[in-house]
N, C-alpha and C positions, 0 to 999 in steps of 0.2 A: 211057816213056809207056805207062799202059793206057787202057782205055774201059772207060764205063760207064753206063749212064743215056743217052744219043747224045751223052757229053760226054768230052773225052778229058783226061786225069789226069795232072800230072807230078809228081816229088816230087824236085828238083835237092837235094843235097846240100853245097851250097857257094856261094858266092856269087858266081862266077866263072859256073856253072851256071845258076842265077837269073838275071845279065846278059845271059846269051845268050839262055836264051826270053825274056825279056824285051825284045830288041831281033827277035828271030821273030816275036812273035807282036801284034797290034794291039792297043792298052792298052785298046779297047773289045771285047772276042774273050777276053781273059783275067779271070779273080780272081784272086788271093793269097789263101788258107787258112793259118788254122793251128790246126788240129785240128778244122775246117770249122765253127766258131760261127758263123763271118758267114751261116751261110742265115737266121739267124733273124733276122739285120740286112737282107741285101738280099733278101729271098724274089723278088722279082718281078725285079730288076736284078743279082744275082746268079747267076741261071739261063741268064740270055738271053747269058751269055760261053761262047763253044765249047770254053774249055782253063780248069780249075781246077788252081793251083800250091800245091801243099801246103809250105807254108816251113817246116815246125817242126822239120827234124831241119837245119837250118843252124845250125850252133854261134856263129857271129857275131852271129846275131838272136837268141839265147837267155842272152846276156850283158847286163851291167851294168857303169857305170864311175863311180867317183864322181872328181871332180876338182874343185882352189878354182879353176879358171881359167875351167874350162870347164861347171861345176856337175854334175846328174847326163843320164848320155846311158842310154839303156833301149833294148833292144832291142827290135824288132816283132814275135818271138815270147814273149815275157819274160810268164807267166799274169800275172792281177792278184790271187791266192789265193793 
């Protein structure tokens, strides 16, 4: 965890990592980042969370799976570029 801005920074690495702040920390108190684009979606309700979680280096969210069962699953960090 660092600080910056009166806001403190995490960057979990795994997804094991992410369930844990995640159950620390109150879902209205954090954001999920990834590569911090959502300020310019939540400016005013993206600020007011005290811990910003940076998810872009979890290699689980950066994946893609195509399947005929189950169609396609996209990760949550996966760009759209």
């Amino acid at each position: 965890m660092s600080q910056a801005f009166g806001k403190e920074w995490y960057h979990p690495v795994s997804l094991s990592a992410l369930y844990q702040l995640m159950n620390a920390i109150p879902f209205d108190q954090r954001r999920l980042l990834v590569g911090n684009t959502s300020t310019g979606i939540y400016k005013k309700d993206g600020f007011s969370a005290r811990a910003l979680v940076d998810i872009r280096d979890i290699q689980e969210l950066n994946q893609y799976n195509v399947d005929q069962t189950n169609g396609v699953t996209v990760g949550a960090a996966i760009t759209i570029s």
